[in-house]
VOSEGU-81516 format. One record per residue (C-alpha): x, y, z; residue in three letters. Coordinates in steps of 0.001 Angstrom, whole numbers, plus 500000, padded with zeros to 6 digits. Layout:
% residues N
+--------+--------+--------+------+
|     px |     py |     pz | type |
+--------+--------+--------+------+
|      X |      Y |      Z |  Ala |
...
+--------+--------+--------+------+
END
This chain:
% residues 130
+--------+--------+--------+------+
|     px |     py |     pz | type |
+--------+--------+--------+------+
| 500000 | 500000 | 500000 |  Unk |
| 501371 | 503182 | 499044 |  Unk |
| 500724 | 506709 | 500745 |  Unk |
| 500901 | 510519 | 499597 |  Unk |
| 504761 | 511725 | 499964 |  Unk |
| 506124 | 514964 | 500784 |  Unk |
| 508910 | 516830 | 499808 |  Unk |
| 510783 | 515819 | 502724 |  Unk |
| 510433 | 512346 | 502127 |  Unk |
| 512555 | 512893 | 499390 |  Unk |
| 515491 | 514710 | 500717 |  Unk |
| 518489 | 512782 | 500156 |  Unk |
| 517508 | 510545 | 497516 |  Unk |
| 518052 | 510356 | 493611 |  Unk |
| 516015 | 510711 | 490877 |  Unk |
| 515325 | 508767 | 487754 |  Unk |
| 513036 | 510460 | 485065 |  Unk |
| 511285 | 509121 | 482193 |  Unk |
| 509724 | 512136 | 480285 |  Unk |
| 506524 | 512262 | 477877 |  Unk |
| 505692 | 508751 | 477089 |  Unk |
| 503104 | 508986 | 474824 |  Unk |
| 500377 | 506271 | 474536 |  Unk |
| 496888 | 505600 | 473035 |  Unk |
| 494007 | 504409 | 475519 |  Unk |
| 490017 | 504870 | 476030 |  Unk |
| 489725 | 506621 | 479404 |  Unk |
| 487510 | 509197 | 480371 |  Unk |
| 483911 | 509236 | 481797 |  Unk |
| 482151 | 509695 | 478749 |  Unk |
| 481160 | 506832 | 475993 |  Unk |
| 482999 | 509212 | 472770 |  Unk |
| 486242 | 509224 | 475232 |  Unk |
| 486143 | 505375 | 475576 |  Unk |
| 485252 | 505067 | 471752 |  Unk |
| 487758 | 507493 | 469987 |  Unk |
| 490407 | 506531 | 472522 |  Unk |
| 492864 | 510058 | 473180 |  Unk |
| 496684 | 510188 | 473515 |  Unk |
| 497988 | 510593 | 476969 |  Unk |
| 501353 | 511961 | 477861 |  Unk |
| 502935 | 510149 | 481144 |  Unk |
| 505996 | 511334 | 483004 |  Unk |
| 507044 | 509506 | 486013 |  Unk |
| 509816 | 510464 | 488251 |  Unk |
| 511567 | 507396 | 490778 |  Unk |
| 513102 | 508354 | 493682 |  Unk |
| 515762 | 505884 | 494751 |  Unk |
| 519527 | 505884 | 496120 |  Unk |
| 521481 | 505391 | 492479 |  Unk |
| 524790 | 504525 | 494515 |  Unk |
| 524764 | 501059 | 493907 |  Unk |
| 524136 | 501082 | 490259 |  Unk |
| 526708 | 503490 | 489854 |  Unk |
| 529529 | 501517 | 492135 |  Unk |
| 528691 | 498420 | 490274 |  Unk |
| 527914 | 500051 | 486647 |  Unk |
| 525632 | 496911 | 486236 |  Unk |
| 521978 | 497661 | 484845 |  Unk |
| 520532 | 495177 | 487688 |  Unk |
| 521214 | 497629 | 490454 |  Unk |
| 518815 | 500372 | 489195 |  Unk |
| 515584 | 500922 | 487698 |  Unk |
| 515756 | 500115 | 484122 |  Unk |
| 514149 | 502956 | 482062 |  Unk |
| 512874 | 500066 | 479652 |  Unk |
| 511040 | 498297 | 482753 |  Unk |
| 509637 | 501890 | 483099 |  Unk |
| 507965 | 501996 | 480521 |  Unk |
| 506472 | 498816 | 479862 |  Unk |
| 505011 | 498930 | 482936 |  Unk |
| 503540 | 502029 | 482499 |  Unk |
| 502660 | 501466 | 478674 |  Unk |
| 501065 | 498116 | 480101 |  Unk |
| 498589 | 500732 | 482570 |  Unk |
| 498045 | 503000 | 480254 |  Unk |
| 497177 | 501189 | 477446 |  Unk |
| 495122 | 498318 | 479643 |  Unk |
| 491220 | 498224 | 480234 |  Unk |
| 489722 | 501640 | 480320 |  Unk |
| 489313 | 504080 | 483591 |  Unk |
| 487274 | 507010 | 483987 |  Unk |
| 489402 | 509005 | 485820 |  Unk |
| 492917 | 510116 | 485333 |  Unk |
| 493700 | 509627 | 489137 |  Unk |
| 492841 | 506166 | 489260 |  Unk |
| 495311 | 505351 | 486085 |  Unk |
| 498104 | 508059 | 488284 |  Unk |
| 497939 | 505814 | 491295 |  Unk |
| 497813 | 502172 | 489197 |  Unk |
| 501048 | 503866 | 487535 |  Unk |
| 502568 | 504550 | 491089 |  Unk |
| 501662 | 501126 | 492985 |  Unk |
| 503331 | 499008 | 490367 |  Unk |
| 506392 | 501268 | 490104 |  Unk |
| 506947 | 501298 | 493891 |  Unk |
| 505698 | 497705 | 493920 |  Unk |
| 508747 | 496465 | 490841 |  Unk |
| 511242 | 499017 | 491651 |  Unk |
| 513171 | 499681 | 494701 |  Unk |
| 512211 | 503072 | 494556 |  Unk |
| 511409 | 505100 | 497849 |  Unk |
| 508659 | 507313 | 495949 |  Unk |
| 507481 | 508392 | 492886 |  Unk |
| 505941 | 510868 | 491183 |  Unk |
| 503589 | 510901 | 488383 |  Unk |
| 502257 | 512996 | 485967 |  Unk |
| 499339 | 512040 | 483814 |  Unk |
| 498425 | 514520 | 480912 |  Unk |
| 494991 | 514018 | 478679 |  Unk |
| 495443 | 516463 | 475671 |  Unk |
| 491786 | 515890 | 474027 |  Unk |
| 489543 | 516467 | 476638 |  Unk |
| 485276 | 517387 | 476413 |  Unk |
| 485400 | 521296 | 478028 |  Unk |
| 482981 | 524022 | 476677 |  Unk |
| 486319 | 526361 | 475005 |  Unk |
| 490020 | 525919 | 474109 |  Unk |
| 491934 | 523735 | 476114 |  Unk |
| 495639 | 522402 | 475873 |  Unk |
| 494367 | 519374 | 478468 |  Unk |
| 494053 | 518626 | 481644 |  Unk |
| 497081 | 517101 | 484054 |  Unk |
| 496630 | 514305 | 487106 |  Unk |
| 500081 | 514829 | 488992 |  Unk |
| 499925 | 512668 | 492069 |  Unk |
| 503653 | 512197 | 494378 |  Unk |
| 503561 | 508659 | 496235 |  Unk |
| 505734 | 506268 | 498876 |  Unk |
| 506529 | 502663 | 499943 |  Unk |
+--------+--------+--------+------+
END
């Protein structure tokens, strides 16, 4: 079970980013969003100690940016959600859950979304730890 983080939880630790994976998927609360399906942009953020993967230079002592993103590609592009925050927190229970991260952060951006003017999207950015 994960629980909300705070900037001091992080103090001391590293950070590994993956930036603007882009994916297709079918959430949103209304039947067009689950129809025409909408691009999401995902950016996650794992905080962990990088020491050991950097003594050791070996790919098996860190979070492999490739594991990243399958895992998050396998969220995001799963069964459909309605909202945003429930596909944010998935994304952060099975990073914390396969990594040996300490917390993570995630950001979960819907360009194409049903408002009554111009919009560049709406953004789910949720910061979580073991």
């Amino acid at each position: 079970m994960t629980s909300r983080a705070t900037q001091a939880d992080l103090v001391g630790l590293d950070v590994i980013r993956v930036q603007e994976m882009n994916f297709q998927g079918r959430h949103g609360c209304s039947p067009a969003e689950r129809e025409l399906g909408a691009m999401f942009r995902v950016s996650v953020e794992l905080y962990l100690d990088t020491r050991p993967a950097a003594a050791s230079d070996s790919l098996s002592d860190t979070a492999d940016v490739a594991d990243i993103y399958r895992a998050v590609r396998e969220i995001v592009t799963g069964p459909p959600r309605h909202l945003l925050e429930t596909i944010a927190e998935n994304i952060a229970d099975a990073l914390l859950s396969k990594f040996a991260a300490e917390a993570v952060r995630v950001r979960f951006h819907k360009d194409r979304v049903p408002l009554p003017g111009p919009s560049a999207g709406y953004e789910v950015e949720i910061l979580r730890r073991k």
